[in-house]
N, C-alpha and C positions, 0 to 999 in steps of 0.2 A: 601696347603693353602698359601695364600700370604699375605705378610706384614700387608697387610692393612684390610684384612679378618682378622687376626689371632688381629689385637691391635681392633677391633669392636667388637669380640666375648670377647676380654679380659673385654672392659670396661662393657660391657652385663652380664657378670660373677660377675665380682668384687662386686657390692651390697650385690649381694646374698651369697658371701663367705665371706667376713666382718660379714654380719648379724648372720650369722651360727656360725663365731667363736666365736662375743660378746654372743650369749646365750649358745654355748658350754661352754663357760668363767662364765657365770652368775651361770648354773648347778655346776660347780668344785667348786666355789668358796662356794656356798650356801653351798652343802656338805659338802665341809671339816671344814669350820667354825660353823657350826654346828647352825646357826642363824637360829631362831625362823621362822617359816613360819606365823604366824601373824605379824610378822614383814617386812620379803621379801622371798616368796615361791618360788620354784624354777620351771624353767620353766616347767620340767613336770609337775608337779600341776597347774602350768596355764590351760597348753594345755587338760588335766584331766578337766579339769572347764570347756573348751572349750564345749569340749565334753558333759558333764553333762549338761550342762545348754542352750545348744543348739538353742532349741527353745524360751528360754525367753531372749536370746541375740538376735536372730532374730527380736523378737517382737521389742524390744526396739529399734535396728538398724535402721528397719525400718522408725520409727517415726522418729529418729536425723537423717536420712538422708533424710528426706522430707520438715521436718524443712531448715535444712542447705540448700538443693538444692532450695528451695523458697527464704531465704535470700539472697542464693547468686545470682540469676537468677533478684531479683528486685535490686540489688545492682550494677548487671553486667548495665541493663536495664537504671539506673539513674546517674549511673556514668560514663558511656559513652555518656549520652546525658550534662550533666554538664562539664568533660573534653573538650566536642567540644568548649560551651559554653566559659568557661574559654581561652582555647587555643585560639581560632581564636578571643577574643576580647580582648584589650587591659585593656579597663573601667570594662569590667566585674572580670578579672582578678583581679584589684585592689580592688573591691568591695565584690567579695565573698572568696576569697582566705583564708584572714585574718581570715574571719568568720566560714571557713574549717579547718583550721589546728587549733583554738581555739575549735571548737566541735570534734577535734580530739583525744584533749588535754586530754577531761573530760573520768575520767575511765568508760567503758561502764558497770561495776559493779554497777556504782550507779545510772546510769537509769532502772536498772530493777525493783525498787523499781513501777517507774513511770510506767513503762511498766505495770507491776501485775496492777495500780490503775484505769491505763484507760480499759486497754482490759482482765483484769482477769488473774487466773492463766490456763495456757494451752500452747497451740503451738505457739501464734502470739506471747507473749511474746520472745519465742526462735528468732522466724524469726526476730522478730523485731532486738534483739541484734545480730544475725551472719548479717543483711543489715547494720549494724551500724560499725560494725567490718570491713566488707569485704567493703565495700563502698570507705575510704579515696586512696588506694592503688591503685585503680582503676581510680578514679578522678585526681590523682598528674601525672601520667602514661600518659593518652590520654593527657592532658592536655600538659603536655613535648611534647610529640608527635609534636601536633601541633602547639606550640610555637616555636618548633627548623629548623622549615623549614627553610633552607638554602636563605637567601634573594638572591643569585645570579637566583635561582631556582623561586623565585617569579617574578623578573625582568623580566626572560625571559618569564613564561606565562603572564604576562600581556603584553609583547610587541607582544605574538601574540594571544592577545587581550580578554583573558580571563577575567572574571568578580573574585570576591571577592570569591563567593560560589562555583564558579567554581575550583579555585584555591585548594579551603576546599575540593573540593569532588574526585579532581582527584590525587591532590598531598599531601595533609594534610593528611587525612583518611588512604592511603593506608602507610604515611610514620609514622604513630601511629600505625600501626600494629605489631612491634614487641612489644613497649612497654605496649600497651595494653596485649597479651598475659601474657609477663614478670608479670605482674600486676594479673590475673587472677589465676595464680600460686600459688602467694599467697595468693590472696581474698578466692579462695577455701576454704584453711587450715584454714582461720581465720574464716568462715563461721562456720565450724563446731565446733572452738572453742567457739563460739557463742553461740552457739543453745545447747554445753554440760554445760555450764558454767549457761545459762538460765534454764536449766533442775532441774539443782540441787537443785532450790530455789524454780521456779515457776512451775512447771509439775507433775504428777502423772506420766507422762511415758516417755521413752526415755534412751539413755544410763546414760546419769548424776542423773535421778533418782534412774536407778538401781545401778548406783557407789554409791550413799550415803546410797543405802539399804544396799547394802550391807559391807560396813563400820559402819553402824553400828552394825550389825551383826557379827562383825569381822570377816571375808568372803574373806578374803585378794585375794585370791587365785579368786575370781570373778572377783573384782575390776580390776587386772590386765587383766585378761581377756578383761573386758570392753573396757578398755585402748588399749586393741591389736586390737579391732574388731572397735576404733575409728579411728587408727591410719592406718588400711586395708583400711576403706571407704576414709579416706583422700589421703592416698597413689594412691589410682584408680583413683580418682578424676583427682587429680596432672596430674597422665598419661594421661584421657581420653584429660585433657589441653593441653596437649602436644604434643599429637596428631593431634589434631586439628590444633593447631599451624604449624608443618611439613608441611600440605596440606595449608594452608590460608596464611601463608608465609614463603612458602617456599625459596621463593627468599632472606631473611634475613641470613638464612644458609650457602646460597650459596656465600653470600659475606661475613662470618665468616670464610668460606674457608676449 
């Protein structure tokens, strides 16, 4: 195996042996301290709960990952059309910007109030909060994008004789595409924290409902569960991003080196 075979398997390895030692570490530790498992259970009894509870973690997954992938799907959808917006004009930029990073400002906990008022309690309340979450990340991202085109690069397509839009769609667009990516990474992650955070208050179903049943249940040993089977969908998520990214541009990589 050669040098460079052998550091791509290393770093392919490395997650997954870290993560094995912290919950090897979390099981010692629990044990010999002898701490309450209502207070922090040890991962066999997670993975025990896993198991036990199977299908009503399915159910629940289901719903927070339909939610989140709606929030973030109309989030990806309006913040890419907003970034272009912003990026390529100059007036726009001054006019919405200020009024983006002030609605970004406000904690999206206290819109769910508003949320439950207009649209009830259920699923749009989730979606609503993971497109409010994942939304600014995505807008400041393309936005860069397209703001940082290199004016040597505009100079020369206009001298051979390119229009403004033209400009946008040939050299703009494709040079937002890492940071668009960059962006969706983590609109993902925030999508679902979204849609679990929405769940708790305003939903009869989903994972964040069954985390506060089961809290109150003192059920510790679910909860975490919960938590592992949100943080599974988020982790896929991440990757499926990231993948996508490899193929759509790829050529970003390749000048990372």
């Amino acid at each position: 195996m050669s040098a460079v075979s052998a550091r791509k398997v290393r770093q392919q390895l490395m997650p997954w042996l870290i993560t094995a030692f912290l919950i090897l570490l979390w099981e010692v530790l629990t044990r010999a301290t002898g701490i309450s498992n209502v207070v922090l259970p040890p991962p066999s009894e997670v993975v025990q709960a896993l198991v036990k509870y199977r299908d009503l973690l399915a159910q629940h997954a289901v719903y927070t990952l339909t939610t989140s992938v709606i929030g973030f799907g109309l989030a990806l959808a309006f913040g890419v059309f907003l970034g272009l917006v912003i990026g390529a004009w100059t007036e726009a930029y001054r006019c919405i910007y200020p009024l983006l990073v002030a609605f970004n400002a406000i904690p999206k906990v206290a819109l769910m109030p508003l949320f439950v008022l207009w649209c009830g309690i259920g699923a749009i309340p989730a979606v609503l909060t993971g497109f409010t979450l994942a939304l600014f990340p995505i807008v400041v991202n393309v936005a860069t994008g397209i703001a940082t085109i290199e004016p040597e690069m505009e100079d020369v397509m206009r001298s051979l004789g390119a229009k403004r839009h033209e400009i946008l769609l040939k050299v703009g667009i494709p040079r937002a595409m890492p940071y668009l990516f960059a962006s969706l990474k983590v609109a993902i992650t925030l999508a679902f924290v979204g849609s679990v955070i929405s769940e708790t208050v305003a939903s009869n179903e989903g994972i964040g409902f069954l985390l506060m049943g089961a809290a109150a249940r003192f059920e510790v040993s679910l909860v975490f569960a919960g938590l592992v089977v949100v943080a599974v969908m988020a982790v896929v998520a991440y990757a499926i991003c990231e993948y996508v990214e490899t193929h759509m541009a790829h050529w970003a990589f390749r000048a990372r080196g």
